[in-house]
Structures are given as structure tokens and as C-alpha cells.
C-alpha positions in Angstrom: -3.9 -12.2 -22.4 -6.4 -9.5 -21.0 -4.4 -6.0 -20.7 -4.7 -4.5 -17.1 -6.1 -1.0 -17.1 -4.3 1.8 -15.9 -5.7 3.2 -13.1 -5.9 7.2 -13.9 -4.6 9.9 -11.6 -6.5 11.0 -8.6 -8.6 14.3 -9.2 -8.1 15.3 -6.0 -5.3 16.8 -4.0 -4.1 15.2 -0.6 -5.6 16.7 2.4 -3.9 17.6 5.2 -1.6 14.9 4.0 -3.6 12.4 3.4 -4.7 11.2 0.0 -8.0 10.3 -0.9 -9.5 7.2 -1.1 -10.2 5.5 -4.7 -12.8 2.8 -4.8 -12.9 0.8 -7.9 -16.6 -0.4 -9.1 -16.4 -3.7 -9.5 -17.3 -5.7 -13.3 -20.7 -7.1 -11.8 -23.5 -6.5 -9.3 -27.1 -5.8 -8.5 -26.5 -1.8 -8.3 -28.5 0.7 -10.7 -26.2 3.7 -9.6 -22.8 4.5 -8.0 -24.6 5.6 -4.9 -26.3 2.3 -4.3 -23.0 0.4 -4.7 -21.3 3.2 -2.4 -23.8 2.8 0.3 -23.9 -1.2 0.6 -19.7 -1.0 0.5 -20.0 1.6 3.1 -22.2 -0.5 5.1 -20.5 0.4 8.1 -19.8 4.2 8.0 -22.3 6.3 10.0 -26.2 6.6 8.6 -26.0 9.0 5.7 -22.9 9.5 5.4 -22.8 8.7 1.3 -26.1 11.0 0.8 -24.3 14.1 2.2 -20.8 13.5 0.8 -22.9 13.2 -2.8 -24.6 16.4 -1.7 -21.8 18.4 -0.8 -20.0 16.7 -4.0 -17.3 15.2 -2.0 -17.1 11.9 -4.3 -15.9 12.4 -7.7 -14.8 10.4 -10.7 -11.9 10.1 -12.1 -12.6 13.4 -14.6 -12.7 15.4 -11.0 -16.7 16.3 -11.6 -19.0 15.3 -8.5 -21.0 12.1 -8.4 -24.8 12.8 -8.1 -27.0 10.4 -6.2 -28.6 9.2 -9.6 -25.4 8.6 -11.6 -25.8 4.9 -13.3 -23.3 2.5 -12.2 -20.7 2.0 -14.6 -18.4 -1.3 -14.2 -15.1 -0.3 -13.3 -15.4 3.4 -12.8 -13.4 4.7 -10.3 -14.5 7.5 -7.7 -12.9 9.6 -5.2 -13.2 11.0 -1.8 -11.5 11.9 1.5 -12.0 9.6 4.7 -13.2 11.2 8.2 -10.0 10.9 9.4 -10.1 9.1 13.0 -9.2 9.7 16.6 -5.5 9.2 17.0 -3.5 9.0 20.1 -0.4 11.4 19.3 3.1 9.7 19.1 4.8 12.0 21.1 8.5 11.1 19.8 10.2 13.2 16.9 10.9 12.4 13.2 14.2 13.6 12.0 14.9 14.6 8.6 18.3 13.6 8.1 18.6 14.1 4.6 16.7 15.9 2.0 17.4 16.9 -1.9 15.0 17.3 -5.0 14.6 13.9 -5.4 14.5 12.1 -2.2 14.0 12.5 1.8 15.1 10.4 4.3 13.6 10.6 7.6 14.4 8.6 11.2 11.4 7.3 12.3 10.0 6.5 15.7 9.1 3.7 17.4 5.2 3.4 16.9 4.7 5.6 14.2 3.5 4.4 11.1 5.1 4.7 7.8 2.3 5.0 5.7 -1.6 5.7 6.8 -3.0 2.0 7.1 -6.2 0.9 9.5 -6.5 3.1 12.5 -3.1 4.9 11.6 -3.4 7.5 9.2 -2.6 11.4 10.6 0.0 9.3 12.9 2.2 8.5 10.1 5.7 9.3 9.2 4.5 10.1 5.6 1.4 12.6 6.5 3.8 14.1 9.2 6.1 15.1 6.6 4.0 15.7 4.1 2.1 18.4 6.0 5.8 19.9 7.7 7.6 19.9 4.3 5.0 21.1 2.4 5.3 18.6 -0.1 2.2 16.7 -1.0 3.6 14.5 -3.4 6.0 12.5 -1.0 6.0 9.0 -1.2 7.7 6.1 0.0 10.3 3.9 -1.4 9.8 1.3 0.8 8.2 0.6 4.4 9.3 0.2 8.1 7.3 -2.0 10.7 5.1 0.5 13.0 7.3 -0.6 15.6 10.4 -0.1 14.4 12.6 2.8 14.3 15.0 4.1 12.1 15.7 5.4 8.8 13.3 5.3 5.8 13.2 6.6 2.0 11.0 8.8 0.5 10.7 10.4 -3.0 9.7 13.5 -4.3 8.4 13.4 -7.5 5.8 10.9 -8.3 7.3 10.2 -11.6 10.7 9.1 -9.9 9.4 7.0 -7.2 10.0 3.5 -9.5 13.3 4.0 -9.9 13.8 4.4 -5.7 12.0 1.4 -5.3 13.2 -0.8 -7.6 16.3 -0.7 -5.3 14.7 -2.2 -2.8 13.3 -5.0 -5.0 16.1 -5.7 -6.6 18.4 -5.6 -3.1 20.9 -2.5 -4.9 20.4 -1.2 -1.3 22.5 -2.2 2.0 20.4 -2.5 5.3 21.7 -2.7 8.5 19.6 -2.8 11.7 20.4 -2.8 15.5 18.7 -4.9 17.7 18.9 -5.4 21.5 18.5 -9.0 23.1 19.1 -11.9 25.7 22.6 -12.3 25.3 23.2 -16.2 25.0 27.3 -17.3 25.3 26.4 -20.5 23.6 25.2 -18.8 20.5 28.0 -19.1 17.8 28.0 -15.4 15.8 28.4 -14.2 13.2 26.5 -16.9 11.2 23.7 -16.5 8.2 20.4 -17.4 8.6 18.4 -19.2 6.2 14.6 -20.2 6.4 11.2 -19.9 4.4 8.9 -17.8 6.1 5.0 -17.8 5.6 2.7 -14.8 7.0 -0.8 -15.4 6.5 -3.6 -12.3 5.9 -5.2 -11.8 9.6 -2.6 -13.9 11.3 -0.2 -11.5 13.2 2.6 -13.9 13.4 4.6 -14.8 10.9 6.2 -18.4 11.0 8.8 -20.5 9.3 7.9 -23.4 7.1 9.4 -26.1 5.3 10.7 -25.6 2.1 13.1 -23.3 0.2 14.0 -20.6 1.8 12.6 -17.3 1.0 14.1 -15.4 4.0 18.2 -14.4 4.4 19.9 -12.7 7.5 23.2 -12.2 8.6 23.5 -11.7 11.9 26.6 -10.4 14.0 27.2 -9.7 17.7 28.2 -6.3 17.9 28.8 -6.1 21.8 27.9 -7.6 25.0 26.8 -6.2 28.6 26.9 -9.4 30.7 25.7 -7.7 33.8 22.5 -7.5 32.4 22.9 -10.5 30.0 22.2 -8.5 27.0 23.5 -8.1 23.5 23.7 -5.8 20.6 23.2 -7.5 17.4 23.9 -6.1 13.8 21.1 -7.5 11.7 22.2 -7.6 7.9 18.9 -8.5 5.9 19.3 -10.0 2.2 15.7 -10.3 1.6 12.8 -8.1 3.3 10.3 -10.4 4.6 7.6 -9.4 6.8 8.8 -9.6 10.2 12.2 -11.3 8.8 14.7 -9.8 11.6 11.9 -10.5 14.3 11.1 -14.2 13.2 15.5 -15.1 12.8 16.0 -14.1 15.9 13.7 -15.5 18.0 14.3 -18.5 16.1 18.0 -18.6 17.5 16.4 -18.3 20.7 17.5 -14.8 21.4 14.3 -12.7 20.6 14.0 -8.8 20.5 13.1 -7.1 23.7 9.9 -5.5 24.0 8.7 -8.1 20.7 4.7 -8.0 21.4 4.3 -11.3 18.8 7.8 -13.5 19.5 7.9 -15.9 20.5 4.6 -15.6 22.5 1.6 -12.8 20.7 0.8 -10.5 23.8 -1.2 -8.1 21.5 -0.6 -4.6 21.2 -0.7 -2.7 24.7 -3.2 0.2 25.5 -3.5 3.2 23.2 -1.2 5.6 23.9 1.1 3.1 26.0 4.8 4.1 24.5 6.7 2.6 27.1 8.3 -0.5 26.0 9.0 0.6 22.2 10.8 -3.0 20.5 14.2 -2.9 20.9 15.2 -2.8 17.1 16.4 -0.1 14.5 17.4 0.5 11.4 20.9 1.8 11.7 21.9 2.3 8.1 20.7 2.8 4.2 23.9 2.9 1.3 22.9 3.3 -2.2 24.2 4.7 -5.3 21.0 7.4 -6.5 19.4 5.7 -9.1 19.0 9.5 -10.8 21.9 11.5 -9.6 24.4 8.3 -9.4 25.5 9.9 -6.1 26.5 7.1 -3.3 24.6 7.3 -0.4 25.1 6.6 3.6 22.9 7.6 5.7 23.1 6.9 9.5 20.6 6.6 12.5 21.9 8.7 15.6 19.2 6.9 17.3 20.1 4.9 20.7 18.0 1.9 21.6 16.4 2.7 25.0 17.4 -1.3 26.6 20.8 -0.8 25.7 21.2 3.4 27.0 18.6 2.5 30.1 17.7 -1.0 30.7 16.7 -0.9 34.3 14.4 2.4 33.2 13.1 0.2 30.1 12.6 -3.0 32.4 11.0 -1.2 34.8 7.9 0.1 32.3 
């Protein structure tokens, strides 16, 4: 069996929060040196941009020394540099830090901020946000949170930690519960378990359920009813962490989130900077025993779902 090589440590420090970005050289190709390879990956950054990042020795390998133009290409290498960060629209809502030790932070998200810098999101993250108000450039999470979600998520301090945090998570030592508001539907028989195999396909943004076994556990529980504006609060227990798993159950019971932009009918996101209508789901709580202190754990969301505190304000965005 071939042995997979360990990728080395990056040279450089994170930048305003943000890590660098490591490109991997790959076994074969038609480049002479590392700029020639760089350039025809790059094909879509601005004219020039690779000859005066080498010049100002911005890329560098893995032993932290700048990459010259004629470098050979060496199969494999790894180099490093920081990304022109791009033009964000600001979330303008706050992220809580609702606990914090020497091992671990846990923060309470927003709705539409990222967890982690991905795509078009990267200085609008929870993770470069606290990174940069913390002070603590090795922060990492345990786990992730849809953009459009809110609530509670894990984060470790020391890089040398962070396994043990997330195999938690893989191996479901941790309890999730999450709010959700929706249509409330008196013919729906609650609590009940959900059960179904859900498929989500690279550059589909739906996810959608498929024969077969299932892959894809949720308990859910009506947690209160306001029948003058037919709504519900649901308690949303996940035993597995599919993409989209809460989103996909619910609609399947015919009862999907408010404010869902993909179920059951993809609308696409709305206009930068549109915050009005965040999805009306949360996670309300993370219990765990600490992995290196063997302390329990219980953290809680204070955060109130707008439908639920405001509908006809929510309704009316």
C-alpha cells in the first residue's frame, strides 16, 4: 500500500486571520518551473499577479524561503502564499463568545456568517472574526455550521488538541439540539424519528433523499405551537450530521423551515447584503464531556428566532 505523505506545517503565519493558501504540485505535467505551473493554475487571477508575488517573495515553500521565478518544478512540492482577500458585504449581526478556556471556545454564531473562510466568504467568517478579536491565530474549528444557520459552534485552541475535539463529533460523543421555526401542521403526529438516505451532489445545492439505507437520523419534537399564525417550534435532535440533514427532514414531513432559500423549491441566495429573512433555524445546545479536561459540558444559545419573537416583522421583509 503506498503511504500518504504528510503534508508539513505552513511557513507562514495567518494574516489578519486568515491562513494562507497551500497548493500542492501535482506528480505530472508539462511545467519546467513552479512559476509556470503557478501561472497556468492561476489562470484566472489578474495579469501578473504570480510575477510580482514571486518578486516581492510572497510564495514560499514549505522550508519558508521565497520561490524565484526560475525555480524547477519539483512533483509534489508544496508552496505558500496569502490570497487578495475579496470585497465582502459586512454581516452586521454579533458573535458571542459564550465560553472560552485554554483549550476550547465556543462562540454563537449569526445567521449568514460563515464558519470557516470558503468561496467568496473569507474575512466574513466566524473563525477570522475571532481569530483577529481573541488574538489567537491558531483557532480552529471542531466542526462546522451551515452559513445560514445560527447558533453555537466549537472551536479549539491548540492545533495539537483539535483531533481529539473533533473526533466527538465523528464519533456522535456530542448531543445537538437545534430550534427550528415552521408551518405548524395538526395532522403531523410528533415526536417521531426520522430515517432516510440522503445524497448531496458537488455543484448541486440541494441535497435530496434516495433509496437505500439510511445514512441520515433525526428526532424531531414539537416544542410549542402559536396557531394564530399557524406556526411551530420544533426541537431538532440530529443523530448523524448530514449536509443539510435538519433542512432536508423537515421539508420532507411537509413542514419546511421558514426563510429555507433551497426547500422545497431553490430560490437562490438573495442580493448581497440582503439580511432580512435569515432561516428560521438554530442550534440551541452542545453537551459533552472535554475530551482533555473530562469536564461535562452545556452550553446554551440565548438566541431567539426572529419568526417566532416577530413574525409579522419577519413576514413582512
Amino acid at each position: 500500500m503506498r503511504r500518504r505523505t504528510r503534508t508539513p506545517p505552513a511557513p507562514l503565519p495567518a494574516r489578519d486571520g486568515v491562513d494562507p493558501v497551500r497548493v500542492r504540485l501535482p506528480a505530472e505535467g508539462p511545467w519546467e518551473t513552479v512559476r509556470a505551473h503557478l501561472v497556468a493554475r492561476l489562470s484566472g487571477a489578474p495579469p501578473g499577479m504570480v510575477d510580482g508575488m514571486l518578486a516581492a517573495g510572497r510564495i514560499v515553500g514549505a522550508d519558508g524561503r521565497a520561490v524565484t521565478p526560475d525555480d524547477p518544478y519539483v512533483p509534489g512540492m508544496y508552496v505558500w502564499f496569502h490570497r487578495e482577500l475579496p470585497a465582502e458585504v459586512p454581516v452586521p449581526f454579533d458573535l458571542e463568545v459564550v465560553y472560552r478556556d485554554t483549550h476550547l471556545v465556543v462562540a454563537d454564531k449569526p445567521h449568514f456568517l460563515a464558519t470557516t473562510p470558503r468561496g467568496g466568504h473569507v474575512v466574513q467568517t466566524a473563525l477570522t472574526r475571532l481569530r483577529r478579536e481573541l488574538g489567537v491565530p491558531t483557532l480552529s474549528p471542531a466542526h462546522r455550521l451551515d452559513r445560514l444557520t445560527a447558533g453555537l459552534v466549537l472551536f479549539t485552541v491548540r492545533p495539537e488538541e483539535r483531533g481529539a475535539y473533533q473526533s466527538l463529533f465523528r464519533d456522535r460523543l456530542v448531543h445537538k439540539e437545534y430550534e427550528a421555526v415552521a408551518p405548524y401542521d395538526p395532522a403531523l403526529t410528533l415526536p417521531r424519528t426520522v430515517r432516510s438516505r440522503i445524497l448531496k451532489e458537488r455543484g448541486v445545492p440541494a441535497a435530496r433523499q434516495v433509496p437505500g439505507e439510511p445514512n441520515a437520523v433525526t428526532h424531531v419534537e414539537l416544542a410549542d405551537v402559536r396557531e394564530r399564525d399557524a406556526l411551530a417550534r420544533y426541537r431538532l435532535t440530529p443523530r448523524t450530521g448530514q449536509t443539510h440533514q435538519l433542512r432536508v427532514h423537515m421539508n420532507a414531513l411537509g413542514v419546511p423551515i421558514l426563510g429555507d432559500p433551497l426547500y422545497p423549491v431553490v430560490t437562490g441566495p438573495g442580493p448581497a447584503g440582503d439580511f432580512r429573512r435569515p432561516l428560521q433555524l438554530l442550534a440551541r445546545q452542545l453537551e459533552f464531556a472535554d475530551p482533555i479536561t473530562g469536564t461535562e459540558h452545556r452550553f446554551h444559545s440565548d438566541r431567539t428566532l426572529m419568526a417566532w419573537s416577530a413574525y409579522p416583522e419577519w413576514a413582512a421583509s
